[in-house]
N, C-alpha and C positions, 0 to 999 in steps of 0.2 A: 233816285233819291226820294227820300220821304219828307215835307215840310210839319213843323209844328210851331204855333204861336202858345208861349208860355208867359203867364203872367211876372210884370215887372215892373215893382215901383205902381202906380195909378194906372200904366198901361199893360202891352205886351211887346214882346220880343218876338222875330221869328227866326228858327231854326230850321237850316238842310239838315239832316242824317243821312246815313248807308241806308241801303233798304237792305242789305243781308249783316246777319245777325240781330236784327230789330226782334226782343221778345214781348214785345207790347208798351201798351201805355193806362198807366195805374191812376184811376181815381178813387177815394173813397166809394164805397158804396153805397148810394143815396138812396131812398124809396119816394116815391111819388108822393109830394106834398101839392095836396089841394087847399087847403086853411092857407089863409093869406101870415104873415105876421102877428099883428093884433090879433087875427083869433088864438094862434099857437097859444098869444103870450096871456090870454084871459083866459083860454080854457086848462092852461096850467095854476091860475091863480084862482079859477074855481074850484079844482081841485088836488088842493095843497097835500103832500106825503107826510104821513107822522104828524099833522097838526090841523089846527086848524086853519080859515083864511086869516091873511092880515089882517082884514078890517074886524075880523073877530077879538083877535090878538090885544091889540092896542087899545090906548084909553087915552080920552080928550085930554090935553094937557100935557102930556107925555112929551119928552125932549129925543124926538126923532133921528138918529143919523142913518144914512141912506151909502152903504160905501159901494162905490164902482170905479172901474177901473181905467186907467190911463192911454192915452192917445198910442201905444204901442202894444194894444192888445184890439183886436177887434169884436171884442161888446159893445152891441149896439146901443148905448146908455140913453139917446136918443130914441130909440123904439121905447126903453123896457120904464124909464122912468114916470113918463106919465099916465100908466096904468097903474102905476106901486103911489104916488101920490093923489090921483084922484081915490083911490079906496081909503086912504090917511082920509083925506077930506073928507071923506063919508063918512068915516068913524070920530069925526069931529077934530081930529087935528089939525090945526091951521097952519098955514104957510111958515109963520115967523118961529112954529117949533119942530122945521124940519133942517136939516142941515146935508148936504150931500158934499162928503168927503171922496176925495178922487186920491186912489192905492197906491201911491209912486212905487211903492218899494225904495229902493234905492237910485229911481230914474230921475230925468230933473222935470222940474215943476213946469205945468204946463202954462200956457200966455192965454191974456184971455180972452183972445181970436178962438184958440183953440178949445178954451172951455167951453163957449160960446155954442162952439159948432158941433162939440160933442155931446150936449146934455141936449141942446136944441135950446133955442135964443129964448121961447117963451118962458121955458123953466126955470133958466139960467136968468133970467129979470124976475122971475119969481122969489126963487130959493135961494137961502144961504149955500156957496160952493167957496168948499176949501181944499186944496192940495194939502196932502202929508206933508205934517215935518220931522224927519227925525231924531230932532233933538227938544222935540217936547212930546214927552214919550212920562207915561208912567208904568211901572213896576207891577205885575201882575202875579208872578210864579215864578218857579224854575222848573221846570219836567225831568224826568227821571234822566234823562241823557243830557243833562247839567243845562241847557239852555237857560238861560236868563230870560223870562218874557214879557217884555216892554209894548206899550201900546200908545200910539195919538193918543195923547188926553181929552180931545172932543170925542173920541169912538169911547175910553173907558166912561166919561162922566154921564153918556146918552144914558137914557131910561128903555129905550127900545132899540133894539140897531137890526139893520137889512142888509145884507150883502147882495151886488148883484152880481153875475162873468159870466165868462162863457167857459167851457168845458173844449178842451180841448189835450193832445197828448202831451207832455213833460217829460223831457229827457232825464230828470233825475228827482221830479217829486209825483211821477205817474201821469198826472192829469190837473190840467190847470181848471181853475173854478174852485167853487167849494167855498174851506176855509182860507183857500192863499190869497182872498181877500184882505183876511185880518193877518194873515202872516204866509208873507213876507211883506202884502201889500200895507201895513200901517204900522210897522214894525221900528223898532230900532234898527239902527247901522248895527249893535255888537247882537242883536236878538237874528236878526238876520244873517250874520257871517255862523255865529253860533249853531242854528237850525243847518246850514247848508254846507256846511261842513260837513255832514252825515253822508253828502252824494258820491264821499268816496267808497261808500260800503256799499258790501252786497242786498240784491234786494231794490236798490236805489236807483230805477231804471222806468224807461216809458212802460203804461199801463200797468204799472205795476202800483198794487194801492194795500194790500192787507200786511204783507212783509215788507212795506218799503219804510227804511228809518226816517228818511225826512219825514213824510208822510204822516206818519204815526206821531213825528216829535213836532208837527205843525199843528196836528189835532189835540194833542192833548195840551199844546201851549194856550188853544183858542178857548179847551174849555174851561181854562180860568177865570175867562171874559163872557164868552157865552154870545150866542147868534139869536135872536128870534125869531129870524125870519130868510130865507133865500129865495133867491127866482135866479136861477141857470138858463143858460141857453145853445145851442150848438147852431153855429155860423156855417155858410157856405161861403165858396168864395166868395163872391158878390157883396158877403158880411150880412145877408137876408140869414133870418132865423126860420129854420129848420125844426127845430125839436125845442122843449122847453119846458122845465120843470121847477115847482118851487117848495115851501115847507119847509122841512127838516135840514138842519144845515151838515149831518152827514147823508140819510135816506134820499133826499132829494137830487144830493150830489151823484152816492153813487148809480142810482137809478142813469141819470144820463153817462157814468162814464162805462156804466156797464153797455150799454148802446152806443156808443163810438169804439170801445172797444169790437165790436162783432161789425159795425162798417167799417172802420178805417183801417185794421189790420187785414192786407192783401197779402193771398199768398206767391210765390214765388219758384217754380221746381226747382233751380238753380244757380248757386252764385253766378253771379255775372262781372265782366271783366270792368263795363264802366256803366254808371248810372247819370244820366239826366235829369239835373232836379233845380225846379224852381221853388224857391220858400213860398212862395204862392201871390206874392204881392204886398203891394201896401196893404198894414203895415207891419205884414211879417216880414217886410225888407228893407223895414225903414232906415237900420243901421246891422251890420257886422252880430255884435251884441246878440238880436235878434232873431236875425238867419241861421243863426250856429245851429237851432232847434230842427232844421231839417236838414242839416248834414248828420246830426245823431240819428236821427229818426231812420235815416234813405244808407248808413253806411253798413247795416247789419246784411244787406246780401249781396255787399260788393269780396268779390276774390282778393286773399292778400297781393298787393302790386297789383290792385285795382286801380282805376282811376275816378273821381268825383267830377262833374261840372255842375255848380250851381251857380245861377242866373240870381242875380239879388242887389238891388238897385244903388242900397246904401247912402240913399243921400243926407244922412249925419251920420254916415264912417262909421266910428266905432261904439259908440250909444256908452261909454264907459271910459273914463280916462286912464284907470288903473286894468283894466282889459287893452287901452291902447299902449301902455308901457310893456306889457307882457307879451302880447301879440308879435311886438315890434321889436322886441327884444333884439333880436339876431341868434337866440339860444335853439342850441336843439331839442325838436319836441320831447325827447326821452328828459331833458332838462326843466321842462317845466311842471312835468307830469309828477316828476321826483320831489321838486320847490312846494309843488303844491299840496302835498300827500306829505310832508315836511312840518309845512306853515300854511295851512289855509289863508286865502287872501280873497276875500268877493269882487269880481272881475276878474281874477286871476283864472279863478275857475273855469271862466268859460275859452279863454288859452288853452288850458290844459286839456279839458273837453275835447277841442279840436286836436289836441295833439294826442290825444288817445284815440281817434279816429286814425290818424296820419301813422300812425306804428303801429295801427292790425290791418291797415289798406293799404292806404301813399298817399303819395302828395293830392291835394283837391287844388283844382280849378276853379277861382272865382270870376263869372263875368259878370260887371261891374261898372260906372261911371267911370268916364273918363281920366277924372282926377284921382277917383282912390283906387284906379287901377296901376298907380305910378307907386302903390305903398310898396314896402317889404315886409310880408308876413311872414312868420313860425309854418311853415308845413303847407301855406298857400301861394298860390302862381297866379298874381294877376293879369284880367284880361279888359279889354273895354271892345274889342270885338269877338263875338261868338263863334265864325266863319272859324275865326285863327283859335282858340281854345279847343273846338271842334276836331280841326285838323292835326295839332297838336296831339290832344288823347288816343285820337285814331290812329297817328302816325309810332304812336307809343304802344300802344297796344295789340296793333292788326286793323285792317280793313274789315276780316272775318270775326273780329270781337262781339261778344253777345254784350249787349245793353239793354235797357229799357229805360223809362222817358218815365218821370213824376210829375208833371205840373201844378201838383200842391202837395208839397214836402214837409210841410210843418203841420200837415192835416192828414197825411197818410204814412201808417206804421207796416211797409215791408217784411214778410220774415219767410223764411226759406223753409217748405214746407218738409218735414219730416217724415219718414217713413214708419209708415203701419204699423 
């Protein structure tokens, strides 16, 4: 038998496997990083893509907003912010006209333990920090694919605005970072259902950025409003920064997604009957919601009447209450997938998602916390031991079944390579 320790929740999990049919185990492609963080994160902000530095940028006086992202995305906002505000300071901008707004999208507002711990305590006593609302939202456009596009009213009234993320893959808007700062992250509830509605069309898929509709219909909602300034960064597990680029808030983005792209898509020579995949941890596993991102990502080289096991902690369940009506429905997935392509519904989506996995593969295997392993999901089988999931898929599939092992699922893009 072969043992693996996958990431789960704050910790890890260990897993037995077969030792025959094991066709390996897939990480991202890393290169050897000697620059500790802070230099990655200055020697990006020395040298900014398509523009100048910040501190060039901006002018004393100026009403600063600083948007970053939410306690279920792993940007270090903690590393990246107080490099982005000491350069404010140097250019004369003072504390009381910076403001750092935290992306909810449509997640819920974070406590302010949590803000605390994410921006770093000294900041956070410094700066103004506000969670998104989305119902004080102002009117900005519409884009050619009829979105309506609503924005926080602190992000549209700023004089200067900075986005920070991190870059990572997107099952239906390519690559997270960028502008999905300002949209989805500061967005209306109808600006948001609106834009992602689009992820049922072609084109609308991971890594996917020049023909993807959301993509295109999130860029041109943002440039109604307009970015000044970005600082990107690419996370390792551990959530240590790896790569890191800032400037222009499309050049700068796709510079890093064009380099996740060429690491994190591994190839594959052949479908495989079952995939081992952990979402990679807190807090890509922090709910349901979440995790979905690396059942899309890890399902493109499972055989139809595959089997999925993902490892994903879920200690707040389903990150969505209209994703847990859906989820929980009792409907079959060809039912949701029809509902949704129907009547868009935000949360519903990521149902259907998974149920558009579950009818070009089968059923996935979630293991899971003891408690949400007692739910009944659309297309999922829960587990709270790994031993029995395990034996399970094995016992479903063959002893002699080929698998491979992902231990960062929502960071690594599988595709079955293609012949000559």
């Amino acid at each position: 038998m072969l043992n693996f320790e996958l990431p789960y929740g704050e910790s890890t999990v260990k897993v037995e496997l077969p030792e025959k049919g094991f066709v390996g185990e897939y990480h991202p492609q890393r290169q050897s990083i000697t620059d500790s963080e802070n230099a990655l994160v200055e020697k990006a902000l020395n040298h900014p893509v398509g523009t100048e530095r910040v501190e060039q940028l901006v002018k004393p006086g100026q009403k600063v907003v600083i948007v970053t992202s939410d306690l279920t995305r792993p940007c270090p906002s903690d590393v990246l912010l107080p490099h982005v505000i000491d350069r404010l300071n140097k250019a004369g901008v003072n504390d009381e006209d910076i403001t750092i707004v935290i992306a909810l999208g449509l997640h819920r507002k974070m406590t302010e333990d949590e803000l605390q711990k994410a921006i770093g305590k000294s900041i956070y006593e410094r700066i103004r920090v506000l969670n998104h609302e989305v119902d004080n939202t102002v009117y900005v456009g519409t884009t050619t694919r009829g979105t309506r596009v609503e924005f926080f009213r602190p992000v549209v009234e700023a004089d200067f605005r900075i986005c920070l993320g991190n870059v990572e893959f997107h099952y239906f808007a390519g690559f997270s970072g960028g502008t999905k700062a300002i949209l989805p992250g500061v967005a209306s509830a109808k600006t948001i259902r609106q834009n992602h509605s689009h992820m049922m069309e072609d084109g609308a898929e991971a890594a996917s950025i020049y023909d993807n509709p959301v993509r295109m219909d999130i860029e041109e909602g943002v440039s109604f409003l307009g970015i000044d300034f970005v600082l990107n960064v690419v996370v390792d597990e551990h959530h240590r920064v790896i790569d890191a680029a800032s400037g222009d808030w499309i050049k700068a983005h796709r510079i890093l997604a064009e380099r996740l792209e060429k690491s994190g898509i591994v190839p594959i020579e052949e479908p495989l009957d079952i995939v081992i995949v952990s979402a990679g941890g807190y807090p890509k596993d922090i709910n349901l919601y979440q995790a979905q991102k690396a059942i899309d990502n890890c399902a493109g080289v499972l055989k139809p009447g595959g089997r999925m096991i993902l490892f994903a902690e879920c200690p707040e369940k389903y990150g969505s209450k209209t994703f847990k009506e859906w989820i929980t429905s009792g409907k079959k997935p060809a039912e949701l997938v029809k509902g949704l392509k129907e009547n868009f519904v935000l949360g519903g989506h990521k149902a259907a998602a998974i149920s558009k996995v579950v009818l070009k593969t089968s059923e996935i295997f979630l293991v899971t916390n003891k408690e949400f392993a007692e739910e009944k999901l659309v297309g999922i089988r829960c587990f709270d031991n790994p031993t029995e999931a395990v034996k399970e898929a094995f016992g479903e599939k063959g002893m002699n079944a080929k698998y491979a092992v992902f231990p960062l699922g929502a960071s690594t893009l599988p595709k079955i390579k293609r012949g000559e």
